[in-house]
C-alpha positions in Angstrom: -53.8 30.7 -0.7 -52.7 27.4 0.0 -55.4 26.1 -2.6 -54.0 28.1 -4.9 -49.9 27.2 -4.4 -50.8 23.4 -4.3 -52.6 23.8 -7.9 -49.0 26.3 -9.2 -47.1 23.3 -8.0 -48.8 20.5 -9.7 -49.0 22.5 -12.5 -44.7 23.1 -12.2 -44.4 19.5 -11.9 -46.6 18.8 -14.8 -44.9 20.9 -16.9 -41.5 19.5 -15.6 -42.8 16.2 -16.6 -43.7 17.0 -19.9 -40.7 18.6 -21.2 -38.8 15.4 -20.3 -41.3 12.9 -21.9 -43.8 14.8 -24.1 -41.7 17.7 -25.4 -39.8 16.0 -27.9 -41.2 15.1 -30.7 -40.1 11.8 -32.5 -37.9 12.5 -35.6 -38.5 12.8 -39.1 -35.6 13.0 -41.1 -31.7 13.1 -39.8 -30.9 16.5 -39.4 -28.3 17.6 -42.0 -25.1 19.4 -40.0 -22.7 17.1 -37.9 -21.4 17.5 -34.4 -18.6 19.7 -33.5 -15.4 18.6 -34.0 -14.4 18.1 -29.8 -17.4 16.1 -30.6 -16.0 13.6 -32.3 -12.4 14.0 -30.6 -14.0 12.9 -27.3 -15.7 10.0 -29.0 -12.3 8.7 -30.5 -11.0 9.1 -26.8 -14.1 6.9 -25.4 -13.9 4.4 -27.5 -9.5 3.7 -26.9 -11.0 4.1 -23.0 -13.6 1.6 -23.7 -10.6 -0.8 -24.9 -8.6 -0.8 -21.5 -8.2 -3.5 -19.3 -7.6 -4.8 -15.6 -5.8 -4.2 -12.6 -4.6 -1.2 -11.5 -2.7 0.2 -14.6 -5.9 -1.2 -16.9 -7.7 1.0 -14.4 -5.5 3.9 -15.0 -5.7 4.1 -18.7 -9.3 3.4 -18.5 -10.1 6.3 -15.9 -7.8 9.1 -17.7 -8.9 8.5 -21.2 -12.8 8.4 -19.7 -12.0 11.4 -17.9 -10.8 13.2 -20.8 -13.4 12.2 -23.0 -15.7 13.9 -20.6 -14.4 16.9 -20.1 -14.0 17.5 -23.7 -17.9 16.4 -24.1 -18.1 19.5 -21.4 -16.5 21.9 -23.2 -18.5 21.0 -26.7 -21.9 21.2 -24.8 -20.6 24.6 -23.2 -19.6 25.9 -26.4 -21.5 24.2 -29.6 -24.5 23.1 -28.3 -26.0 24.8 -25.1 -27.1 22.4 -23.3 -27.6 22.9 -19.9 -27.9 19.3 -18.7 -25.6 17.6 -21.1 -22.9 20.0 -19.3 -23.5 19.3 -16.0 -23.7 15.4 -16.7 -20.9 15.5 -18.6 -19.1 17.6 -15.8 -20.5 15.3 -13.0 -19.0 12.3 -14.8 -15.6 14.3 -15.6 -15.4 14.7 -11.6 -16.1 11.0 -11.2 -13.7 9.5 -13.3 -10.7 11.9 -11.8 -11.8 10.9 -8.4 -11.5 7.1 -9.4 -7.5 7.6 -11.3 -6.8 9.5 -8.1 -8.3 6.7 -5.9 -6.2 3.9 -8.4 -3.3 6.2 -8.6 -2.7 5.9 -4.5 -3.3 2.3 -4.1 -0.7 2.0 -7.2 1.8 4.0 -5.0 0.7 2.0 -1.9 2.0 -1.6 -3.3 5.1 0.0 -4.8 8.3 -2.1 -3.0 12.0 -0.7 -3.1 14.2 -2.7 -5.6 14.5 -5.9 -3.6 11.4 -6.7 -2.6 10.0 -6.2 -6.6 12.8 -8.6 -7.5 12.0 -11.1 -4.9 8.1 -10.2 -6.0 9.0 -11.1 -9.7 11.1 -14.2 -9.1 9.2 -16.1 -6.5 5.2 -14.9 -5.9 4.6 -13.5 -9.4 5.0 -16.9 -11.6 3.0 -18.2 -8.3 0.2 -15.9 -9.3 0.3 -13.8 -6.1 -1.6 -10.3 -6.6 0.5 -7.0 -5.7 -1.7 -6.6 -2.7 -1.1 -9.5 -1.7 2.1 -9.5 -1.6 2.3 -6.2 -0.1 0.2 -8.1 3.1 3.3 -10.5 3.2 6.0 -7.9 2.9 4.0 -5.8 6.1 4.4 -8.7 8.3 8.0 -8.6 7.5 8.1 -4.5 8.4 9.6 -4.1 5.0 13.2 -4.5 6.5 16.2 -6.4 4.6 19.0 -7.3 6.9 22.3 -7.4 6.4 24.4 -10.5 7.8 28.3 -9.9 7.1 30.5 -12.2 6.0 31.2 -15.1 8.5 28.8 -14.2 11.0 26.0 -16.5 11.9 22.3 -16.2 11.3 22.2 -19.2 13.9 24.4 -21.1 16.4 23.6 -25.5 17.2 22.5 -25.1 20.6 21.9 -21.8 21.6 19.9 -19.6 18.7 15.9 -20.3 19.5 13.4 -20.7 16.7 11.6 -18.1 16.4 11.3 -17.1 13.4 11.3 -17.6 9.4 14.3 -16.2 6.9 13.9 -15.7 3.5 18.0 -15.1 1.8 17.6 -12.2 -0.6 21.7 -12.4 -1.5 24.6 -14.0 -0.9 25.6 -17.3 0.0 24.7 -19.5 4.0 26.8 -22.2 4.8 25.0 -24.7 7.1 26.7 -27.3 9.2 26.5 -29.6 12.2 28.7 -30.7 14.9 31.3 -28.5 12.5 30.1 -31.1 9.6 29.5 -29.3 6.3 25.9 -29.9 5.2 24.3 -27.9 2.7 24.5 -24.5 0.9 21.5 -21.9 0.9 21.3 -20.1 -2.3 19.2 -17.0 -3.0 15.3 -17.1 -2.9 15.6 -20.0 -0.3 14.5 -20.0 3.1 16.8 -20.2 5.9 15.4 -21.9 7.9 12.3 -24.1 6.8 13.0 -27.4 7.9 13.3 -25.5 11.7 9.9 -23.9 10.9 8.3 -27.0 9.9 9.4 -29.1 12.5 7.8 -27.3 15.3 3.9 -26.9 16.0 2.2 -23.5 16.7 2.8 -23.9 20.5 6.3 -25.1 20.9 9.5 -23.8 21.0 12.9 -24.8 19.7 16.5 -24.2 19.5 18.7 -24.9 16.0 20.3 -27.7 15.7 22.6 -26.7 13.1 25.2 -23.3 12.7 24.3 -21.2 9.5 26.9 -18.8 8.5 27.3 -16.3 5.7 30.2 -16.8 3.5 29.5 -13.4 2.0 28.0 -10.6 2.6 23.8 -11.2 2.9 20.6 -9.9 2.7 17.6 -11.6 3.7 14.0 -10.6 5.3 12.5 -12.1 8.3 9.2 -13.2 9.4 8.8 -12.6 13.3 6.9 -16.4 14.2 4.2 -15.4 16.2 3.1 -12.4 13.5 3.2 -14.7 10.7 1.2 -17.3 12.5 -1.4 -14.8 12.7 -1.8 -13.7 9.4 -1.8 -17.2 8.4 -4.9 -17.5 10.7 -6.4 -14.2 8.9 -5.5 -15.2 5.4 -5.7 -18.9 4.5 -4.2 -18.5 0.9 -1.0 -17.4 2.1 -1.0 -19.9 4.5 -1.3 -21.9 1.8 0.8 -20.1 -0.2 4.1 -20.5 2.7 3.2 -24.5 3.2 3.8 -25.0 -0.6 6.7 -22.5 -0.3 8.3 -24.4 3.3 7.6 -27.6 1.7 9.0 -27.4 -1.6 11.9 -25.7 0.1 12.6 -28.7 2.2 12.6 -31.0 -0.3 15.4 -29.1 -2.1 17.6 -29.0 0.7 16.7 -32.9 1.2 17.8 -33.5 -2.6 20.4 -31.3 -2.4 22.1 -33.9 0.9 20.9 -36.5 -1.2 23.2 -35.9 -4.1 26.2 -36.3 -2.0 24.7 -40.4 -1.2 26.4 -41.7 -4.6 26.3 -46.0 -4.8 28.8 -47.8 -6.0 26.3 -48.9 -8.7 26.7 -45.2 -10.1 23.2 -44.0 -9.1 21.4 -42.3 -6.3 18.7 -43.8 -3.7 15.4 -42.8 -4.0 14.7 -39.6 -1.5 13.3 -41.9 0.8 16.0 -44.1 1.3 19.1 -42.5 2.8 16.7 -40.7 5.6 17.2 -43.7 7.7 20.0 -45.8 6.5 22.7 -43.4 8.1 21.4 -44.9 11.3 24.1 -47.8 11.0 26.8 -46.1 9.9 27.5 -43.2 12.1 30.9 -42.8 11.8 30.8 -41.9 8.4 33.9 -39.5 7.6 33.1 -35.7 7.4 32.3 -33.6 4.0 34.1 -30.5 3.6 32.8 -27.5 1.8 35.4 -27.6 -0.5 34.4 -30.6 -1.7 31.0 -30.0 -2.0 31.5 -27.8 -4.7 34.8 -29.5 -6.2 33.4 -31.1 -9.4 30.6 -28.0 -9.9 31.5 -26.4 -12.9 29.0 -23.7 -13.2 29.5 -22.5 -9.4 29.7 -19.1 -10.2 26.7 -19.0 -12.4 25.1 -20.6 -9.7 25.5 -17.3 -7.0 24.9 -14.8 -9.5 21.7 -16.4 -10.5 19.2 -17.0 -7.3 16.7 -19.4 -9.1 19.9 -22.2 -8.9 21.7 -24.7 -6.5 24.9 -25.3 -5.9 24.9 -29.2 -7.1 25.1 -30.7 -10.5 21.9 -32.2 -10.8 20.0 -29.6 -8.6 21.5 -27.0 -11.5 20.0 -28.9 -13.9 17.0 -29.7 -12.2 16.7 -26.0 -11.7 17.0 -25.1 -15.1 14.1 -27.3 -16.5 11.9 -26.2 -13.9 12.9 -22.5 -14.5 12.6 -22.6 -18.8 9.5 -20.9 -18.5 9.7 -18.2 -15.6 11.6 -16.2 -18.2 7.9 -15.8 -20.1 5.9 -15.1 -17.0 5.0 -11.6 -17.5 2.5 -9.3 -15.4 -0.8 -11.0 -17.5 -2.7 -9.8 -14.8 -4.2 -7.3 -16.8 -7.3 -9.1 -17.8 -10.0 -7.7 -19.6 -11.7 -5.3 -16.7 -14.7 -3.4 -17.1 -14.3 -0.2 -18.6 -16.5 3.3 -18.1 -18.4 4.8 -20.8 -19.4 8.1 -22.2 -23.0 9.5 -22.0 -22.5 10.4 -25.4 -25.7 11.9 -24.6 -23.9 15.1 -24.7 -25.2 15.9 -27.8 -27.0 19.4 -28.5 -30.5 19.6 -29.2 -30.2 19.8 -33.0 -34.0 20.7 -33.6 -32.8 24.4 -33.4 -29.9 24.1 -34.9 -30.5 25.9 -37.8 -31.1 28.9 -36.0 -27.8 29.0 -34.2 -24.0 29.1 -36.1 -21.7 26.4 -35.7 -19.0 28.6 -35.1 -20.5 30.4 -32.4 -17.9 30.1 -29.5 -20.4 30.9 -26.4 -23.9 30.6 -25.5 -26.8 33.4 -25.5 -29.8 31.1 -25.0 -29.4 28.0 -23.1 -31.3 24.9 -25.0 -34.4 23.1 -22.9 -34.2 20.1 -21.0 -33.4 16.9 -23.1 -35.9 13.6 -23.0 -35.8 11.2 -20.1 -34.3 8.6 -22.3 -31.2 11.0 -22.2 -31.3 11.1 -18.6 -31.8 7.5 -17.9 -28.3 6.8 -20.2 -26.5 9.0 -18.1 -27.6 7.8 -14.7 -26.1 3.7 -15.8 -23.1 5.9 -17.3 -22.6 7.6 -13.1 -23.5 4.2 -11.2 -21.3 2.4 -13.3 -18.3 4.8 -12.8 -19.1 4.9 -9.1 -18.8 1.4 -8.3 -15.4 1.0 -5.8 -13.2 -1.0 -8.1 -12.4 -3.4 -4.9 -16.1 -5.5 -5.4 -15.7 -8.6 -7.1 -17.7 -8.5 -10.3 -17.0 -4.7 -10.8 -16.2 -5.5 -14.0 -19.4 -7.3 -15.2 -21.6 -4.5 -13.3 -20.1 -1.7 -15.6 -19.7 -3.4 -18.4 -23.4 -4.2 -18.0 -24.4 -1.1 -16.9 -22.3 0.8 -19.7 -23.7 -1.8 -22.4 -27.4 -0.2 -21.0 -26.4 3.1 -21.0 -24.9 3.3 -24.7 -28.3 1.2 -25.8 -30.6 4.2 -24.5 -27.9 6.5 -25.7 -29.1 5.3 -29.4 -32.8 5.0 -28.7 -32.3 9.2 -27.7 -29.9 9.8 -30.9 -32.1 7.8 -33.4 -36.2 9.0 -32.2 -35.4 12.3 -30.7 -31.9 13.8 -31.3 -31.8 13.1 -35.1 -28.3 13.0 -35.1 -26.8 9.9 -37.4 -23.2 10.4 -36.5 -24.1 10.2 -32.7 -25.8 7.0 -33.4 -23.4 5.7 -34.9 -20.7 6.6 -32.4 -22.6 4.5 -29.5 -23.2 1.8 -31.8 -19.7 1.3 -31.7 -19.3 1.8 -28.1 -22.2 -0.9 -27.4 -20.4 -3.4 -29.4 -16.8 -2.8 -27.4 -18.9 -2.6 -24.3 -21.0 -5.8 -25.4 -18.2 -8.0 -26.4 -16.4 -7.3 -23.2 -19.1 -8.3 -21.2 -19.9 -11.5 -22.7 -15.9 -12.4 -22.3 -16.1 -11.3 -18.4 -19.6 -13.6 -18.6 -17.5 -16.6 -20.5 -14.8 -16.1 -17.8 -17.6 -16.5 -15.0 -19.2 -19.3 -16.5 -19.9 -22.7 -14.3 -17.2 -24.7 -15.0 -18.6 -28.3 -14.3 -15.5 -30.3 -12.8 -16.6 -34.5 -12.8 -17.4 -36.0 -9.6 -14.1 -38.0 -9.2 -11.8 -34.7 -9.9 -13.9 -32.3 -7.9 -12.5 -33.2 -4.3 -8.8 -33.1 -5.8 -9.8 -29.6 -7.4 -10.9 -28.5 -3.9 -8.1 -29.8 -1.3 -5.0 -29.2 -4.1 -5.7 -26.4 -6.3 -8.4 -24.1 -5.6 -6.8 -23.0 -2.7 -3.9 -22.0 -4.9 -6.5 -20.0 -7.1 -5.8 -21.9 -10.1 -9.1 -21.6 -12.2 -11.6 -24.3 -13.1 -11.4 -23.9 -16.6 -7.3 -24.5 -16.3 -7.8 -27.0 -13.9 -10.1 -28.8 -16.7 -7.9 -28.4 -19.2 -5.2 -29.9 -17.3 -7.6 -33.0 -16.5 -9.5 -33.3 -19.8 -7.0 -33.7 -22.9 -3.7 -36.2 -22.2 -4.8 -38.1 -18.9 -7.0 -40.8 -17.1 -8.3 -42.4 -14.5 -7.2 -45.6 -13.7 -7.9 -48.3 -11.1 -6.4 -50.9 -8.8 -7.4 -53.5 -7.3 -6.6 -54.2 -3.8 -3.2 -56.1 -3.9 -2.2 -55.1 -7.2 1.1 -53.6 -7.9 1.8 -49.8 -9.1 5.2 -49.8 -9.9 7.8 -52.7 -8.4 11.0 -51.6 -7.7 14.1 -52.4 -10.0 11.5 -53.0 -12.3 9.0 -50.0 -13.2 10.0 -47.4 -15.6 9.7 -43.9 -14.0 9.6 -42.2 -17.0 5.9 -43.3 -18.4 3.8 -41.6 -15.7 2.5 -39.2 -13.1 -0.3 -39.9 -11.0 -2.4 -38.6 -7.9 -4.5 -41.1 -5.6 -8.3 -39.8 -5.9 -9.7 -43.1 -3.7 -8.0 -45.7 -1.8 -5.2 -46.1 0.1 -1.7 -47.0 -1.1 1.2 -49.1 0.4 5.2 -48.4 -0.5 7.5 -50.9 0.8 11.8 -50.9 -0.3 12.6 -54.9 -0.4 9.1 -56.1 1.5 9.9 -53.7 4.7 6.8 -50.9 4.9 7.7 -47.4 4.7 4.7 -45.6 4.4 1.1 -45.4 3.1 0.0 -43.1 0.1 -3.4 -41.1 0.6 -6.2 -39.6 -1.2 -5.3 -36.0 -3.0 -1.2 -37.4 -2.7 0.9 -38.0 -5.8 2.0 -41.6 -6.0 5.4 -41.0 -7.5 6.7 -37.5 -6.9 9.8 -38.8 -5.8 10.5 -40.2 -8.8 9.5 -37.5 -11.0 11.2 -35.1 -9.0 14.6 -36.9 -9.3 14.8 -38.1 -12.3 13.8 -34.8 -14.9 17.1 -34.6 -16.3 18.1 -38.5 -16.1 15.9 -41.0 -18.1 15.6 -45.0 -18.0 15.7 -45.3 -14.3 13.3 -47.8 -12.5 11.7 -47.4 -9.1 13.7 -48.5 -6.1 10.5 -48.4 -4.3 7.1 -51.2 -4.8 3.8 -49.4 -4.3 0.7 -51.7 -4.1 -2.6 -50.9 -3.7 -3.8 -51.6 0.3 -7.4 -51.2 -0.9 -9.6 -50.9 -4.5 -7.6 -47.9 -5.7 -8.3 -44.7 -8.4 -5.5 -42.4 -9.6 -5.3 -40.0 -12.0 -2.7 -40.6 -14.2 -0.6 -38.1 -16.4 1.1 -39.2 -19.6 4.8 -37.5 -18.5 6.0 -36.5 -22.0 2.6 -35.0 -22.6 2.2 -33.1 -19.5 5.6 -31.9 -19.7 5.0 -30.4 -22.7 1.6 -28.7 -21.5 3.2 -27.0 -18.4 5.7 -25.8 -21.1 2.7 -23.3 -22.5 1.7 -23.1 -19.0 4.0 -20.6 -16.8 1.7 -20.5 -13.8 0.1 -24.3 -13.7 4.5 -24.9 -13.9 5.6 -23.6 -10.8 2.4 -24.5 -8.9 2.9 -28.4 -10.1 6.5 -27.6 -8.8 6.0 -26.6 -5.6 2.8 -28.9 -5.1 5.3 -32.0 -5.9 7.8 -30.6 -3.5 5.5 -30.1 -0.7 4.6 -33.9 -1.6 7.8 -35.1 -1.0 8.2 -33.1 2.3 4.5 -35.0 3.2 5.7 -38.2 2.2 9.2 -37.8 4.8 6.7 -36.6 7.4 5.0 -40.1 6.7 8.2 -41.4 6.8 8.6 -40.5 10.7 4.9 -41.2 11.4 3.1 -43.7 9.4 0.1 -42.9 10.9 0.3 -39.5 9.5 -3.9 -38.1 8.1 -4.7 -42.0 8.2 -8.7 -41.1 10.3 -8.7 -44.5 10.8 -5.4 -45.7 11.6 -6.3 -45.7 15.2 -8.5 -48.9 14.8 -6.2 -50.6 12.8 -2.8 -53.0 14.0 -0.1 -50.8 12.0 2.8 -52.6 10.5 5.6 -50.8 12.4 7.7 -48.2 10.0 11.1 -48.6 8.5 12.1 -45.7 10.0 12.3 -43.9 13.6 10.3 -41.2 14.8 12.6 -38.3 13.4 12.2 -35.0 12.8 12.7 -33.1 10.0 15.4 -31.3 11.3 16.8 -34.5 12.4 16.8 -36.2 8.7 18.6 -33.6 7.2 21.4 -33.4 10.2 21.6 -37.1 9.6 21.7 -37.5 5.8 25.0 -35.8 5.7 26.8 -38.6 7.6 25.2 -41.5 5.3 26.9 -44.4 4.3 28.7 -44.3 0.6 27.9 -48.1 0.5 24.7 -50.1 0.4 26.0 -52.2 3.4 24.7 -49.7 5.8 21.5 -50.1 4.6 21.7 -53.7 4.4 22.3 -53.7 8.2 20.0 -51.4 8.7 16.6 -53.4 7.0 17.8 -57.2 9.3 17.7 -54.8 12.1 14.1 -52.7 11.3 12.1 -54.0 14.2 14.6 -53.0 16.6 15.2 -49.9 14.9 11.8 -48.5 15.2 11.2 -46.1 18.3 8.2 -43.8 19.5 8.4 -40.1 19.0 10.2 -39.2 22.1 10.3 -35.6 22.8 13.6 -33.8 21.9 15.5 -31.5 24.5 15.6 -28.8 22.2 11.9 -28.5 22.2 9.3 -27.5 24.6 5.8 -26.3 24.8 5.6 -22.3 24.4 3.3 -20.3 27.2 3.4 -17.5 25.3 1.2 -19.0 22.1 -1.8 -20.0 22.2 -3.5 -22.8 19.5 -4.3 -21.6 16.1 -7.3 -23.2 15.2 -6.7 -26.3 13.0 -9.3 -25.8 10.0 -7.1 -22.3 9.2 -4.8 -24.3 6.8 -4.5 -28.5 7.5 -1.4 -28.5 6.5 0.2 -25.9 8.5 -1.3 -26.5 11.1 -2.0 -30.4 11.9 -1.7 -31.4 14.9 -1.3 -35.0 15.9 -4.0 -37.1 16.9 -4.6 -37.5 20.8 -5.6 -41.3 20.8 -2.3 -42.9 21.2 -1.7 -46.4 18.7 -1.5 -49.8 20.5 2.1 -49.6 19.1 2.7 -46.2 21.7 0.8 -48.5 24.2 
């Protein structure tokens, strides 16, 4: 008995093999009646579906125009053709593309943001290139809560409000003072309070040195400090992300105190300048708010519109580096791989003749189809199955649907006989083909040379700005220059700041104002961001600064007018050169108060001593609002700069917090750099 099932069984499973492979006899002629009509209607809808692209609305069209296509695929092989197994793959495929728009449909709804937060998204992180999810991370940590601060109350009080956190102003209008000394304004889309943020380490603590107060009604979210710290130590591209965001901020506020330090000559000092030359000239007399804003014409422009400052030049400033925000639009809907149609559905036409085309339901049910059928359909499921949250999703079904429409024309050509269902997936491979080798193009090597690929790595990759934009940036209007050590870059009074931008790739740069040192210029630095930053709208200035090389230098050197006129047609390379430059300038302030400042080697080395004392940044912009109006306080200031000079002593508003605990430095260097341990011979 057993002898005798084992024999019916093999003899099943041959048979079962047979029909698949050896049933089907290879065709002739092409038989003579076309498909169905939904036959054709659900190849129309494949081949729109094929079309779609990426991200989660890309997905969405894709998913519901596939899934459509299916089910009408169903209901012709139910109907016209009665086929069992083009049915059910058809179904199967039907079910899996609904379960995929349902899956895209809730993570849609999860990163939708009430009005604010999308305005705030659309403004600040989407011309920064900042996915939806993303952003959705940064708006958790927040709890998704906008607080209101009425008019005239504080946000902060000198003295007595600790640091413990990070603002972001939504609306409205903070007025920020010391010692009851008006300082600066804080406009829209500006943090509150960066330069506190920035000034204190991971484990300290602080107070505010300054009062900030609304002079209308605001709104404004807020980080907690030890929950953003954290997800800067889970993410490192938003931490990142906030240290170009603090540091640009910063340098704003800086140039915004800066404007109000007017020379009798009729022209401003460089950035770097008026951080220490207030020092002699304390007594300076008081600005009032009023004032401030007397000569700004386009004040009210200003608080309507968030992306502007309340100055002059910083309006200005603001506009130029805003032209081009206006054409950043949600591009993130790239070409993403699209699911395909087993347009195996097809009926098994050998026996057509015997059954009418109008017959509207089956009697007989049509044998299985060949295993060339099958195999199309099984690329066409794995394909739709793959989780849309793997990385090269996109290439995988494009590839796999490119496979699956290739067999689908091997099965219509040799054993379906059906011309218009060859043709049909002939078109679908070559929108399925042409998408793939785009996604490939996209993922080719970009080869980045030797000198640019550490200033790729440390400056822009981290941002996600691509290697093939990254080359393009590099490879058309610029060079690489050298100096020799001892050689000038620019002298001051004497150097035209309009010709050039440049980053240091090797070497070490030294910038001096009238032969004192202020500070040194590293690898993977811009050499003259202050200069570019300041003078964008004001032309035929000369530096008030004299760089020379310290060692055999190269820098990378940008024609201005040229690479202007690129980051014109370049929305997203725009703002990332504008807040890379800010954060620059913030660095370079930093170096200001520490020459020492990511010098490895600075500890073996007698160090000229710095113009400047060991402030903080907190402490510069309290003290460039009572600068002198003259050049004599500077003057006093440079006979006096060996005297001047002072260690970091430890301010009474900080101290070491017991609650924190060290984030680990490699998260994000520049967040997170802590000072070296191995004290100078100038601290001993």
């Amino acid at each position: 008995m057993d002898d005798q099932s084992n024999i019916e069984a093999a003899g099943d499973n041959t048979s079962f093999w047979d029909s698949l492979i050896f049933a089907h006899p290879v065709c002739v002629n092409w038989k003579s009646e076309a498909e169905g009509s939904i036959y054709h209607l659900a190849s129309i809808l494949f081949v729109i579906g094929y079309m779609g692209g990426s991200g989660f609305f890309g997905l969405l069209y894709i998913y519901f125009l596939l899934g459509l296509g299916f089910l009408c695929s169903s209901v012709w092989s139910w109907l016209d053709v009665c086929a069992a197994d083009i049915f059910s793959w058809n179904f199967i495929l039907f079910v899996v593309c609904f379960i995929q728009f349902i899956y895209v449909t809730y993570q849609v709804r999860s990163v939708a943001f009430d009005q604010e937060f999308q305005e705030l998204y659309s403004a600040l992180f989407q011309p920064l290139g900042i996915s939806l999810t993303v952003f959705r991370k940064i708006v958790l940590c927040c709890d998704e809560e906008v607080i209101t601060l009425e008019k005239e109350h504080c946000y902060a009080m000198q003295g007595k409000t600790p640091i413990d956190k990070l603002s972001l102003l939504l609306s409205g209008r903070i007025r920020v003072t010391v010692d009851g000394e008006f300082l600066h304004y804080i406009f829209p889309l500006h943090f509150l309070d960066s330069p506190e943020w920035d000034s204190l380490r991971p484990t300290e603590e602080g107070i505010f040195q300054v009062t900030l107060t609304a002079e209308t009604d605001c709104r404004y979210i807020t980080w907690r400090r030890k929950k953003l710290y954290l997800l800067f130590a889970k993410h490192r591209f938003i931490a990142r992300l906030f240290s170009i965001l603090i540091g640009n901020d910063i340098a704003e506020k800086l140039y915004a105190l800066n404007d109000r330090v007017i020379l009798s000559k009729g022209f401003r000092y460089d950035i770097r300048l008026p951080n220490f030359y207030h020092i002699s000239a304390p007594g300076t007399p008081k600005i009032q708010p009023g004032g401030q804003l007397q000569n700004n014409s386009r004040q009210q422009a200003l608080e309507s519109d968030p992306g502007r400052n309340s100055s002059g030049e910083e309006g200005e400033e603001r506009r130029r580096w805003g032209r081009q925000a206006g054409n950043f639009k949600t591009n993130t809907m790239d070409t993403i791989s699209v699911t395909g149609m087993p347009l195996s559905s097809l009926p098994d036409l050998r026996n057509a003749t015997s059954m009418p085309l109008n017959e509207t339901a089956c009697e007989h049910w049509r044998e299985i189809h060949h295993l060339v059928f099958h195999m199309a359909n099984i690329c066409f499921a794995v394909g739709l199955v793959i989780p849309t949250t793997y990385h090269l999703h996109m290439i995988v079904l494009r590839a796999l649907l490119t496979i699956g429409c290739a067999l689908f024309i091997i099965w219509a050509t040799l054993f379906r006989c059906a011309l218009d269902i060859m043709i049909w997936n002939i078109a679908f491979l070559v929108v399925n083909l042409l998408h793939l080798l785009y996604l490939l193009y996209k993922r080719r090597p970009i080869k980045i040379d030797k000198e640019l690929s550490s200033l790729y790595k440390r400056m822009f990759e981290p941002l996600h700005v691509p290697p093939e934009l990254f080359q393009r940036l590099t490879g058309q209007f610029c060079n690489i220059q050298t100096l020799k050590t001892g050689q000038a870059y620019a002298s001051e009074d004497k150097t035209s700041v309009d010709d050039r931008l440049s980053i240091l790739l090797k070497g070490k740069m030294k910038v001096s104002y009238r032969g004192h040192f202020l500070h040194n210029i590293y690898p993977c630095a811009f050499i003259d961001s202050p200069e570019y930053r300041s003078t964008q709208m004001n032309r035929g200035e000369k530096f008030q600064v004299s760089i020379t090389a310290d060692d055999n230098c190269k820098f990378l050197c940008w024609s201005r007018e040229r690479l202007a006129y690129f980051l014109e047609s370049e929305s997203f390379l725009f703002e990332i050169f504008k807040h890379l430059i800010g954060k620059d300038i913030t660095n370079k302030l930093y170096s200001l108060n520490d020459p020492t400042l990511n010098d490895k080697t600075s500890q073996k080395i007698d160090r000229q001593p710095s113009l400047c004392s060991q402030l903080s940044v907190m402490q510069m912009r309290n003290s460039m609002a009572s600068s002198s109006d003259g050049e004599e306080g500077l003057q006093h200031f440079l006979r006096g700069t060996s005297s001047v000079c002072s260690l970091r002593q430890p301010s009474p508003h900080l101290r070491t917090s017991p609650k924190m605990k060290p984030i680990e430095e490699s998260v994000e260097d520049d967040v997170f750099e802590f000072p070296s341990a191995v004290p100078s011979k100038s601290h001993q």
